[in-house]
C-alpha positions, 0 to 999 in steps of 0.5 A, spaced: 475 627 099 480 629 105 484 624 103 485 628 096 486 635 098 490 634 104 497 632 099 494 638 095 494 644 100 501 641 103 504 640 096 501 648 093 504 651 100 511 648 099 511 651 091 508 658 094 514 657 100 519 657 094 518 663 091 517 666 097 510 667 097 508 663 103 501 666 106 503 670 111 498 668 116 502 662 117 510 664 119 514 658 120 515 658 128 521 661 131 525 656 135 525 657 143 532 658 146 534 654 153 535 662 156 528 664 153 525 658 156 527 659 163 525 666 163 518 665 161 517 659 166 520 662 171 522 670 172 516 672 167 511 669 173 515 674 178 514 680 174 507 678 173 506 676 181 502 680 186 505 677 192 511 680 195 518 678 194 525 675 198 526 684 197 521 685 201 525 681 208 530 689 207 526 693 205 518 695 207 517 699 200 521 701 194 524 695 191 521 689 189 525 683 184 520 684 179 522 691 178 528 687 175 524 684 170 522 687 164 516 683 159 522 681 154 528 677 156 533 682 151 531 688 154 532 684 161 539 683 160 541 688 156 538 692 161 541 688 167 548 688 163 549 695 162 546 697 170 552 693 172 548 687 175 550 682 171 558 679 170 558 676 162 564 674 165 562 670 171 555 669 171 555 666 178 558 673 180 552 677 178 551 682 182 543 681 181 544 674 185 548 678 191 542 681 191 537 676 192 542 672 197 542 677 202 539 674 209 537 678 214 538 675 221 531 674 223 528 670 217 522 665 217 523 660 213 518 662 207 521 667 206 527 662 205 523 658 200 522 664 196 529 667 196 532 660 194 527 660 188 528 666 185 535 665 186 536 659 183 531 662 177 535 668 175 542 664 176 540 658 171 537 664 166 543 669 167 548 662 166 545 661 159 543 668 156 549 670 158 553 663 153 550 669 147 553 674 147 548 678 141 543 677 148 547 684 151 547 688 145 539 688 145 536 696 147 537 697 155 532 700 158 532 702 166 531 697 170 530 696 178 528 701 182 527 708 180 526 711 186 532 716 189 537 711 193 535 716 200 528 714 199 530 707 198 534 707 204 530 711 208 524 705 207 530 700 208 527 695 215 533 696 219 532 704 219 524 702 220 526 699 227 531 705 229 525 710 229 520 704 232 526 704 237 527 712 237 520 713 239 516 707 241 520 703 244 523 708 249 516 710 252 514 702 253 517 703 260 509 707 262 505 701 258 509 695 261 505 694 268 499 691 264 503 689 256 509 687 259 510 678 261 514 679 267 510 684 270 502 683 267 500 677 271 493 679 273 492 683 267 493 675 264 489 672 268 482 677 267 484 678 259 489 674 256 495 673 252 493 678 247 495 684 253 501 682 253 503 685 247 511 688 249 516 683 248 522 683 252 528 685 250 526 685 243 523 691 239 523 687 232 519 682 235 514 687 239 513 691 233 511 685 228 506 683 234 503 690 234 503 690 225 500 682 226 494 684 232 492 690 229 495 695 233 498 699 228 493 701 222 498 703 216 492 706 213 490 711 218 495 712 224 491 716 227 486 711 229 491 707 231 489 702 237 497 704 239 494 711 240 487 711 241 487 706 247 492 710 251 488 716 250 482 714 252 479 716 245 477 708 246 476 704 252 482 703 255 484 699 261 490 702 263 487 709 264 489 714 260 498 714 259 498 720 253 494 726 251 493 728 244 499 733 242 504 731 249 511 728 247 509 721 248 504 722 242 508 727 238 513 721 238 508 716 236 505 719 231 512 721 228 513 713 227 507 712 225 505 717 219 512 715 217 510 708 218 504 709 213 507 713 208 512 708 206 507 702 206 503 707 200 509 709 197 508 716 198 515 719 198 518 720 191 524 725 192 528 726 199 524 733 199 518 728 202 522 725 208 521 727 213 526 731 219 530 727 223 528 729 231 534 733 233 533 731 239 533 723 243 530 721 250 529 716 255 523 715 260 526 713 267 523 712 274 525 719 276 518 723 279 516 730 279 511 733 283 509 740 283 504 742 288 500 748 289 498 748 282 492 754 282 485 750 279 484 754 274 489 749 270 485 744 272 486 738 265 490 742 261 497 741 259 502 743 263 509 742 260 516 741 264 523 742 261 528 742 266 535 745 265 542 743 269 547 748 273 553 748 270 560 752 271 558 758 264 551 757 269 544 754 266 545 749 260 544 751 252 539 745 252 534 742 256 536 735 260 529 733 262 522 734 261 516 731 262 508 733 261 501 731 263 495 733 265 493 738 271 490 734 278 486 740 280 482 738 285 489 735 289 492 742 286 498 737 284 502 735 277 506 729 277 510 724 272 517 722 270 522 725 267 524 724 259 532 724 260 533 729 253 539 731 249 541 733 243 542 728 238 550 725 237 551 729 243 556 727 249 550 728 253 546 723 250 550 718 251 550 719 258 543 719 258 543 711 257 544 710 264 537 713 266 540 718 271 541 725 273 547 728 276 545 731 282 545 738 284 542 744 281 537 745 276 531 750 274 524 747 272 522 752 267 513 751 267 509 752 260 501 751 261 496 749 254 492 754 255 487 754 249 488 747 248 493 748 241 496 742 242 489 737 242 487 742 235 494 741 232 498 735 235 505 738 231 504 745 234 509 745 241 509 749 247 513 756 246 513 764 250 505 765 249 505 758 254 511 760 259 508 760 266 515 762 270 521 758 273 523 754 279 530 753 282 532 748 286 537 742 288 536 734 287 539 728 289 534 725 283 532 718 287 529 714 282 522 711 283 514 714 286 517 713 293 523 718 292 519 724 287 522 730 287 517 736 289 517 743 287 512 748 288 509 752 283 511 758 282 507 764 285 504 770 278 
């Protein structure tokens, strides 16, 4: 029976095909290119994939490959022809291929291997659409990242280590006794390899091991074990290095809720970026004591900003400051000095040198009274807080043996 009415159906398709009455619900299939073939097999699963990019290496958020790729081949390179990302002329050239070839200098070799396919998949579909010149005339859509360039190079992995520099690395100098390889040997020999969390001489390194073991939660950097271990909010063997709202942790915090904010792509618009700090500082090993601190002060913030004598008299802008909390059972505060200057100044690149000219200065003294700056770490210390001055003169000899002592000044 099969037999029979197989030729028939076939020979009744062909007379109805004649005459154009070919049943609908069977078209003839439309052949499929070498250019078609290549971008269903191997951008297609780009665009579809959920793992990160070869972009990713330079960029901590903003740009991806995928977001080259739109979900049909014509759209995709008439897109990428017309935003200038693909040469007709010389496909090899396109600048979408740059793009991907692009290296940082510290790259794993995964990522590599990564780089090296996707290269190679867009450079074969690139080299033959472009052998067919009605690819480019198809509807262009926007394509690539659409995201303004301020945001993007903002999140650029470059500058993301400029700020960690900036505002973490500048401060491990107070941690390194127990986190630093060439000082924490008995901190080793009791807890492990894992304390030895700063490497030396290498702040791209540091950070990746603070993002690896967790220090850092990108998810909520508040509760970062980065912030809650120096201020003792989680036990810390170290004893307490930082209060909520000092300078140490206002700079911190400026890292990580950045930090946060590009990981979950929240900035849309150079409006949501955060402000440049006016300022750059540089812990040093240059103490200063105050005594005969009264014990009503006892546990509050007392903070100390330090302005230089100069030939038009004190400075415009402060050259120094320090803060922490008040011993006032031994009526005493100490700590050492932050180097500060302007940003872009001539003073701040003399600040690199860790030191202080010697001679005359003012210590002008602001004590948090209400604990403001616990409530509200954003909020800063101004004339509400303002204790009084204290002029005196130093050779500023680095080190906890030579610390400069002042004595507080009297109501």
């Amino acid at each position: 029976m099969l037999r029979t009415c197989f030729p028939v159906a076939v020979t009744l398709l062909f007379l109805l095909s004649a005459v154009g009455c070919a049943p609908s619900s069977l078209p003839a299939d439309e052949p499929t290119t070498a250019s078609q073939e290549i971008f269903n097999k191997r951008l297609l699963p780009i665009f579809q994939s959920s793992k990160p990019s070869s972009c990713t290496e330079c960029h901590l958020s903003g740009v991806e490959l995928k977001d080259y790729i739109l979900p049909t081949e014509s759209a995709t390179f008439a897109s990428l022809v017309k935003a200038g990302m693909v040469d007709m002329k010389t496909p090899a050239n396109s600048k979408i291929l740059q793009f991907i070839q692009r290296t940082p200098e510290k790259s794993p070799l995964v990522r590599k291997e990564v780089r090296e396919q996707e290269y190679e998949a867009f450079r074969a579909w690139i080299e033959a659409a472009a052998k067919d010149p009605q690819m480019a005339k198809a509807a262009a859509r926007p394509i690539g990242p659409q995201l303004p360039d301020e945001v993007i190079r903002h999140a650029r992995k470059d500058r993301v280590l400029a700020s960690f520099v900036d505002n973490i690395w500048t401060e491990v100098g107070r941690c390194a006794a127990c986190h630093s390889p060439d000082r924490n040997q008995k901190q080793v020999k009791e807890h492990g390899e894992s304390v030895s969390w700063i490497t030396l001489n290498d702040p791209e390194a540091t950070l990746g091991y603070m993002l690896e073991a967790d220090l850092i939660d990108p998810d909520k950097p508040e509760e970062s074990l980065l912030l809650q271990k120096p201020t003792l909010q989680v036990k810390h063997g170290g004893g307490q290095k930082m209060v909520v709202g000092d300078r140490s942790y206002k700079q911190f915090r400026r890292f990580l809720d950045d930090y946060a904010a590009m990981t979950h792509s929240r900035y849309q618009s150079p409006d949501d970026l955060p402000k440049q700090n006016e300022e750059v500082s540089l812990v040093t090993d240059i103490w200063l004591k105050i005594v005969d601190v009264p014990k009503q002060y006892d546990q509050k913030l007392l903070q100390v900003d330090l302005y230089r004598q100069t030939d038009g008299g004190w400075s415009e802008y402060r050259v120094a400051t320090a803060d922490r909390l008040v011993f006032g059972k031994q009526n005493l505060w100490q700590e050492t000095l932050s180097l500060i200057a302007p940003r872009e100044s001539k003073w701040a690149e003399q600040i690199s040198k860790k030191q202080l000219p010697p001679g005359k200065y003012q210590a002008r003294i602001y004590i948090d009274q209400s604990g403001k700056l616990q409530k509200d770490y954003q909020q800063t210390l101004g004339p509400e807080d303002f204790i009084g001055t204290v002029d005196f003169e130093s050779r500023w000899q680095p080190g906890y043996g030579k610390m400069t002592k002042i004595v507080f000044p009297k109501p």
